[in-house]
N, C-alpha and C positions, 0 to 999 in steps of 0.2 A: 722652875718657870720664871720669866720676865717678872721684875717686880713692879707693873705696871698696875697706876693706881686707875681701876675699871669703875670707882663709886658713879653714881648716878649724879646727874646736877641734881644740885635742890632735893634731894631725895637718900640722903646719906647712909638707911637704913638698905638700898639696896646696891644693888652690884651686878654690871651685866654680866658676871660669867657665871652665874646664877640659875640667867633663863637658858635651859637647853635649847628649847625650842624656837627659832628664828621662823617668824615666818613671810616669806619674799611678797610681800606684797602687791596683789591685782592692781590695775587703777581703771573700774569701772568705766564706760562712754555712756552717751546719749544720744538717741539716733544720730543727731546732729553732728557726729565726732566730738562733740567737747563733752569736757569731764565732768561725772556725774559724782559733785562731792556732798551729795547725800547718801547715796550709796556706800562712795568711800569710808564715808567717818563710821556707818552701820556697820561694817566689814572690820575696821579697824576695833572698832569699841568689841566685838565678837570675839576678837582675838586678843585684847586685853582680858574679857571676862576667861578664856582659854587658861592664860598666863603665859600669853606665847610672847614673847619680845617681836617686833616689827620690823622691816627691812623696807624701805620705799626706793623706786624708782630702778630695781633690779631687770633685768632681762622680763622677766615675772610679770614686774611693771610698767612694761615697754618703754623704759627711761628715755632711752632713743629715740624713740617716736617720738617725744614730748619736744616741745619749744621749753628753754630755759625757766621763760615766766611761769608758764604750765607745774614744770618739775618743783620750781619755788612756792607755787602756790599751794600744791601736795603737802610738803614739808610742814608750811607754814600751818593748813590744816588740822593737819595730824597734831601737832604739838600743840594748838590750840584747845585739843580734847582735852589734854593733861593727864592722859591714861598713867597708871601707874606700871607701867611697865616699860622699857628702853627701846629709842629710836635710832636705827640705821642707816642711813642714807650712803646709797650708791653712785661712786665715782666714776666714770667710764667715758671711753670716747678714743682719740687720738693728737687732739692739740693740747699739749702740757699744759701752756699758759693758760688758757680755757680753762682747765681743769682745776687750778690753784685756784682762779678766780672763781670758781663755784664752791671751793673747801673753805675759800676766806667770806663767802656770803654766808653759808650756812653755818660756822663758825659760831656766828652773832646768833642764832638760833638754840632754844634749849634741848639742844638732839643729844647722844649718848655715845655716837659712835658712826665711822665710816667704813661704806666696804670699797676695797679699791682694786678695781681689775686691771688684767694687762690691756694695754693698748690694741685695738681694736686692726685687722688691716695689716699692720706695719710689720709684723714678727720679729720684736728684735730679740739680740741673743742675752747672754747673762749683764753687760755690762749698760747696756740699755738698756735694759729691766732696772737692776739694779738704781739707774740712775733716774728712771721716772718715777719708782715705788719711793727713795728717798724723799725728792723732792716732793712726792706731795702728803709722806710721813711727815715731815717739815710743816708742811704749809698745816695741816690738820694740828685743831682745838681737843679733838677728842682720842680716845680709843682706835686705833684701824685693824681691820680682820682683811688680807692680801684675796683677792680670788684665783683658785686656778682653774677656768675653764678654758681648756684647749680646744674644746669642739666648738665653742663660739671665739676663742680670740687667734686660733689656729696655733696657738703654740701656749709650750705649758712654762709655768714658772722655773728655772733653775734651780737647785737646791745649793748651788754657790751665792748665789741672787738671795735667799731666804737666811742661810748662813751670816752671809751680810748683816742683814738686815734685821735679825731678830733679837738684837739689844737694843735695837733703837727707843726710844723712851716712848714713844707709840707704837710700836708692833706689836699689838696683843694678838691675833690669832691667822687663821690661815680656812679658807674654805675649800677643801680638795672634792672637785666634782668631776674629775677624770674618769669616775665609773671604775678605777685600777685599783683592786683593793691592794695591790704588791705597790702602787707607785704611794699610797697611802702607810704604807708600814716606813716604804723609804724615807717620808716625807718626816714619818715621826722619827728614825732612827738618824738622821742628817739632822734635824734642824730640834731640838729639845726645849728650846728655851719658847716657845709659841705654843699656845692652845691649837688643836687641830678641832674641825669643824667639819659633817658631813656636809655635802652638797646637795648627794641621791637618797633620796628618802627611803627609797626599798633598799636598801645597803646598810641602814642605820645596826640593826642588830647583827650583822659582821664586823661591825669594825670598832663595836664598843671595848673589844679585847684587844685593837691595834691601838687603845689610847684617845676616842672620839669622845671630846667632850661633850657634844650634840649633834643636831639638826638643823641648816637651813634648810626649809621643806617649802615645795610648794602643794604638797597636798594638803598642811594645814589648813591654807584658804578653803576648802572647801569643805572639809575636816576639823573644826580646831581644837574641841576637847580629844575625839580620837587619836587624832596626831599626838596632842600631849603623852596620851596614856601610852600609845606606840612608842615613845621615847622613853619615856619613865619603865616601861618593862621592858626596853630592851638595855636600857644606862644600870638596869639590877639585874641586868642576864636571864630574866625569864622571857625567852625565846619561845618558849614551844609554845603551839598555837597561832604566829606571827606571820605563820608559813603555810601553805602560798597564797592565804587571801591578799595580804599586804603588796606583795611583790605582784600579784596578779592587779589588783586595783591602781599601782604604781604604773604599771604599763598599759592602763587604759588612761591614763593622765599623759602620755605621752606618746601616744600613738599616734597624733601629727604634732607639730611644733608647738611648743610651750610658748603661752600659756593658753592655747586654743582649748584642748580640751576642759581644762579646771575653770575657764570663765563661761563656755558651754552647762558645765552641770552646774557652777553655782546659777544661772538665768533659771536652769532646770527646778533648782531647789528653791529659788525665788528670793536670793540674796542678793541679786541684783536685776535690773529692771531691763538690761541688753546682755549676747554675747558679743554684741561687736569688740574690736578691735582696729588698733591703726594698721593701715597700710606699711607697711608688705603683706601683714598678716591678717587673715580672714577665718571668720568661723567657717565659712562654705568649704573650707578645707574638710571638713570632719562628714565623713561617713552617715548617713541615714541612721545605722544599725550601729552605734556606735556604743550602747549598751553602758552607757554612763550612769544612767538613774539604775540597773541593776546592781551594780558595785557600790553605789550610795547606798541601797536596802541593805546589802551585805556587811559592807563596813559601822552603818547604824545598829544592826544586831549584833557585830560583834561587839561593839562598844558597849549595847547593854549589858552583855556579860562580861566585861572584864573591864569596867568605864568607872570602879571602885578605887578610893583609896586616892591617898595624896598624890595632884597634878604636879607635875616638876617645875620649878620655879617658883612653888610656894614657901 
């Protein structure tokens, strides 16, 4: 693997490739549309106590949605807790220079690590990937994990683009959320020198044998020790049992567009104070019967029987 040095600022005893469990970050509202960062830091401290490392401003997060100052003041938040566990921050969009300029802001920040997706819109091919993932591995202070989601950026990363790319002195890892567990073996058999990373939470214990050294999940939000333990028995192969409550409760988290469901049941669970969301996206999208709080009962019992034994990232 890359010999890329992942130690934590300020925190030398740890190491984010540590924490399996990444977890993409809500970013609560207020009836008002503005950001409810009481909520947030509640949510965030939740998932420190978890041991799940954080991710801010992802899809998750509605990063997009957000105005610059918005997204900065997240950041800023979050790192202000001083949790002891690694922050993420999500790079996205379609204006290069934009995008540098927000890697060199939060830079000066004591964050852990970026994630950086394809450009948004544009679909370029290998050589324009290749040439914006560069640049803004360049421009990045910390750690970067590449994204590949093709169902949000319409096109998937090249594995001559990754080949490239994965001696760069920041290329630590790779988030494959294409749902293809064959594009996922490819991904590990082309590109070797890069951590891979699930995207899809219900896939996690498939592909711990393609080589998956964890989870970006968005069910941990909602979930965060369970999630843990989901990752920790499936990163030791004990699978059985995982099946089909996991995969069933994973597709009631997405049964309309992410992250509608998961900020619906945390309001439900009373981890947060709204489901809103920003425009485009709307809870009203979600079903009457949408049987969210029954998969919460489910998933909380099975937690208590199998919610034993050391959390991953400890």
């Amino acid at each position: 693997m890359n010999n890329l040095n992942t130690s934590i600022n300020n925190s030398p005893s740890l190491n984010i490739g540590d924490f399996p469990v990444w977890t993409a970050l809500i970013t609560p509202l207020l009836e008002d549309d503005s950001i409810d960062f009481e909520a947030l830091k509640s949510v965030a401290i939740n998932q420190a106590r978890a041991n799940n490392a954080i991710l801010l401003l992802g899809s998750t997060g509605e990063g997009l949605a957000l105005s610059e100052e918005e997204q900065f003041a997240i950041v800023e938040t979050i790192c202000d807790l001083n949790l002891q566990v690694p922050i993420m921050v999500a790079v996205g969009g379609y204006n290069l220079a934009a995008q540098k300029q927000w890697i060199e802001r939060c830079n000066k920040l004591p964050i852990h690590s970026y994630l950086l997706g394809t450009p948004i819109y544009a679909k370029p091919g290998p050589v324009g990937q290749t040439q914006w993932f560069k640049a803004l591995l360049d421009a990045a202070k910390y750690p970067c994990m590449l994204y590949n989601v093709p169902s949000r950026s319409a096109v998937e990363i090249p594995f001559a683009t990754i080949r490239t790319l994965q001696d760069h002195p920041n290329c630590w890892s790779l988030k494959e959320a294409s749902g293809d567990l064959n594009k996922f073996l490819a991904y590990r058999e082309h590109c070797p020198n890069i951590e891979l990373y699930s995207g899809e939470d219900a896939m996690m214990p498939y592909l711990v044998n393609a080589g998956a050294k964890g989870l970006v999940s968005v069910c941990a939000n909602a979930w965060p020790e369970a999630t843990n333990r989901y990752v920790s028995l499936s990163l030791q192969g004990r699978v059985e049992g995982l099946f089909p409550l996991w995969q069933n409760a994973v597709d009631m988290l997405f049964q309309v567009a992410s992250p509608i469901p998961v900020k619906t049941l945390m309001h439900l669970q009373g981890q947060i104070n709204t489901p809103l969301l920003r425009a485009p996206l709307t809870h009203l999208e979600l079903a009457a019967n949408h049987n969210l709080m029954d998969f919460d009962k489910q998933v909380e019992q099975w937690f208590q029987h199998n919610g034993t034994g050391k959390v991953v990232g400890e």
